[in-house]
C-alpha positions, 0 to 999 in steps of 0.5 A, a space after each residue: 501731916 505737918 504737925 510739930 515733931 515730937 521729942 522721942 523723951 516725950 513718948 515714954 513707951 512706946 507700943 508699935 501696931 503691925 511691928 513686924 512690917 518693915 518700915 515699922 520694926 525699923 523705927 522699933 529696932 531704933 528706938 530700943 537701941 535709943 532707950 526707949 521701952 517698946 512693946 509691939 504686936 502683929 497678925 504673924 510672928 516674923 523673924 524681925 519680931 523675934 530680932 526685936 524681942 532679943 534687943 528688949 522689946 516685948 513682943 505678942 502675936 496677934 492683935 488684942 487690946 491687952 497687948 498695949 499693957 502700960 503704953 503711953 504712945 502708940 505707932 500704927 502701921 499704915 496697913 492696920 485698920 481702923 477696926 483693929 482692937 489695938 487701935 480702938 483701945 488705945 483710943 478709948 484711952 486717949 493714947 497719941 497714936 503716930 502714924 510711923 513716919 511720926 515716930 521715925 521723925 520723933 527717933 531722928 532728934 536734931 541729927 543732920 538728916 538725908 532723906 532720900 524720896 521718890 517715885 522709884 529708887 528710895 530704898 536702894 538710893 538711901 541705902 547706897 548713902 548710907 553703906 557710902 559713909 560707914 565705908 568713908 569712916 561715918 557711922 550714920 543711923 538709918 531707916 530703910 524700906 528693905 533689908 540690906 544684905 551689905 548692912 545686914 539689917 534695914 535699921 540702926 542707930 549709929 554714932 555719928 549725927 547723921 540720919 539717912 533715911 527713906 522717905 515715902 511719899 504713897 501716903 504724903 508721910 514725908 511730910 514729917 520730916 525735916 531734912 538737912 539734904 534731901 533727895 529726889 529720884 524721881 517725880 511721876 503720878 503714882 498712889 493715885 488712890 491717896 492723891 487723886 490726881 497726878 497734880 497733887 502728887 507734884 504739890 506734895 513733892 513741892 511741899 517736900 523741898 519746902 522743908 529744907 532750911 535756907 542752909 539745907 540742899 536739894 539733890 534732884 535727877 536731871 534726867 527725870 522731867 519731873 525732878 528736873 521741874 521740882 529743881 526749877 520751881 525751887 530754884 526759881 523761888 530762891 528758899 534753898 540750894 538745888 543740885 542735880 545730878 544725871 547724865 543731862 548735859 547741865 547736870 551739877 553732878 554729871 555721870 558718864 554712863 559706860 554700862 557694864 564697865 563703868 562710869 564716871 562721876 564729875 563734880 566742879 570738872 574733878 572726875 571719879 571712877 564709878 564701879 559698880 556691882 549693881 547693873 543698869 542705868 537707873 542704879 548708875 543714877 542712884 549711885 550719883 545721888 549717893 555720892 553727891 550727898 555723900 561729897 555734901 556731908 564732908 565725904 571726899 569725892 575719891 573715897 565716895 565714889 571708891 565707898 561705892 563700890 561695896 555696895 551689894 544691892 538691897 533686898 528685892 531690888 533685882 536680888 539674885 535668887 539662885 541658879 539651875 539648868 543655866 537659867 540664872 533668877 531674880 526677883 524684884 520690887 518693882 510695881 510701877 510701870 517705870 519700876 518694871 522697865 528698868 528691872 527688866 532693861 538690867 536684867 537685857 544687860 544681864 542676859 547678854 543676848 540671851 532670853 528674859 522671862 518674866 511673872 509679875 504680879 500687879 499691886 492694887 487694883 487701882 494701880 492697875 486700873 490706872 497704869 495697865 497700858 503702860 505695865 503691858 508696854 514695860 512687859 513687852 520688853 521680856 521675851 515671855 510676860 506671865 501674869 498673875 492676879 492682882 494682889 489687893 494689899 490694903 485694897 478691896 476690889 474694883 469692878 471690872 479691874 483684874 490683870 487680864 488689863 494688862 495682858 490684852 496689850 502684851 504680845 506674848 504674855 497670858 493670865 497665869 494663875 498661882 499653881 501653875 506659875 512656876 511650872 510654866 514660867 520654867 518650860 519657857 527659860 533655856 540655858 543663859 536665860 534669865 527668869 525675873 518675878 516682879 511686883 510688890 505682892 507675895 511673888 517674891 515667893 515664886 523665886 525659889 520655887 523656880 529655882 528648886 523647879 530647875 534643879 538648884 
């Protein structure tokens, strides 16, 4: 994964394998906007593939190795198998295939760049940094695992020489990149499928700051213990600055967490007021990072955290689906277990004393081999657990595991299937209640249905 980046004039065109997935249509949408002469395919024909046929790109549905035409480089998906006739195509024809993190970095050039990683928290930490600049006056370009309703899209390349993006660790791709200021939400064992052990997840984290250069910055969560030991491991060895940010007492960044009123943000004894519309701590956290990277880039501590205030949420980060009955929906991506326990603790803010209900579908079997202790303890935290079966993703099934792991250890949940989800999961929420469906899968769905179920 640390192979030299390469230069976006050397890829010539350019045809993207999966172009429809999020990440992968927002290192499209970027290098059309940068002149570059893409072509791309996938299984379905989605509304950011006919976004991208508007902006110039050729467009197929379905995978067929006519569809590379005259590409001189092609960008695979991590979701795209090796059977793909695309890929055994461009193969056969001795074509570079890029992973997509390869061709972000390629898109990247010598801009000053932000990457934002971690466990949980990527996609809404990097797009509160980059809704912060546009607000300081700044036109960063920007590469997020989401869409941003405040953005409106999840990718453009700005004007400035700045470049915010996400960067996904599940697979050790942000490797590929070489950042300016990097981020870190958090640090906990996860994608064990790829690493194999928790301490190999850490290593490529330590890896990740290795990138920074000797000018560079690291911004890590003081409040995350292995954030808080990544910080120490760099400061210990001396190769780049190292800042944190949290409510911990020896946090650079200190934030002073107020909950629903508010926060206030300290850097060097000059406080800020922190308003947000985006509830929990964990937001609050992400908020801090922003605005430190923000003050990093030349941003001024008062306009950063004002900038803030502008942000909406993105995309499946406790998005609020609709309202019927008096019972209010969101929906959420969260598919770890500490992902699950935060969006379920916004949503007891949010509640104010009310229920909270929950359907929540767990992401991969060895995810859920590895965690379902731990997903049933952040469940328990909703008055009402349903489960749905595990959604396989890029995974083929693993004996022995399904949800009923997880649903043995709630104490009041059960295995639900998909037809009578959302019938049971509404004739459990009364007035002021709230009903969150989480998970990384196709549950995203449910949300409407549940809304169209209570009437609105």
């Amino acid at each position: 994964m640390t192979q030299p980046i390469a230069d976006l004039s050397s890829l010539g065109r350019v045809h993207f394998i999966g172009i429809g997935g999020v990440g992968m249509s927002a290192v499209a949408r970027i290098m059309v906007a940068r002149g570059v002469t893409v072509s791309g395919s996938d299984a379905k024909d989605l509304p950011v593939m006919r976004e991208l046929a508007t902006a110039g790109a050729r467009i197929a549905v379905g995978y067929a190795a006519e569809n590379l035409g005259d590409a001189q480089t092609v960008v695979a998906g991590s979701a795209i198998r090796e059977d793909n006739p695309e890929l055994l195509a461009a193969r056969a024809a001795g074509l570079p295939v890029l992973h997509r993190s390869e061709g972000l970095a390629a898109t990247m050039g010598t801009d000053r760049v932000v990457a934002v990683a971690g466990t949980h928290g990527k996609s809404t930490t990097t797009s509160m940094v980059t809704v912060l600049l546009q607000q300081a006056g700044l036109d960063p370009s920007f590469a997020i695992g989401a869409n941003v309703p405040a953005l409106g899209v999840n990718a453009a390349s700005g004007s400035s020489d700045i470049f915010v993006a996400e960067a996904d660790e599940s697979d050790a791709s942000f490797l590929n990149y070489r950042p300016l200021i990097s981020i870190v939400t958090n640090v906990e064992a996860d994608h064990l499928d790829h690493y194999g052990t928790p301490e190999a997840v850490f290593a490529s984290f330590d890896a990740f700051a290795a990138l920074l250069p000797e000018h560079g910055l690291l911004l890590t969560c003081a409040d995350d213990d292995g954030a808080r030991a990544l910080a120490a491991r760099v400061r210990a060895a001396g190769t780049t600055r190292v800042m944190t940010y949290g409510t911990a007492e020896d946090a650079d960044i200190r934030l002073e967490d107020e909950g629903a009123g508010g926060s206030w943000i300290s850097l060097a004894g000059e406080k800020q007021r922190l308003v947000l519309q985006v509830p929990g701590r964990h937001n609050a956290l992400n908020a801090a990072a922003a605005f430190a990277a923000a003050v990093e880039l030349g941003v001024e501590p008062a306009a950063a955290a004002a900038a803030l205030a502008h942000f909406s949420g993105a995309a499946r980060r406790f998005e609020f689906k609709g309202e019927g009955r008096g019972v209010r929906v969101y929906d959420d991506y969260a598919h770890h277990p500490t992902e699950v326990r935060a969006a379920l603790s916004a949503a007891r803010t949010v509640a104010a004393g009310n229920k909270v209900h929950v359907l929540f579908q767990p992401h991969l079997f060895s995810r859920t081999r590895e965690f379902s202790r731990e997903f049933a303890e952040a469940l328990n935290l909703a008055d009402t657990a349903l489960v749905l079966d595990i959604y396989p993703a890029r995974e083929d099934p693993i004996p022995g595991v399904t949800s009923a792991l997880i649903t043995e250890h709630l104490r009041s949940g059960r295995l639900v299937g998909a037809d009578d989800a959302v019938g049971q999961i509404v004739a459990r929420a009364g007035e002021g209640d709230i009903i969150l469906t989480a998970g990384a899968g196709d549950v995203t769905a449910y949300g409407p249905l549940i809304v169209e179920r209570l009437g609105g």
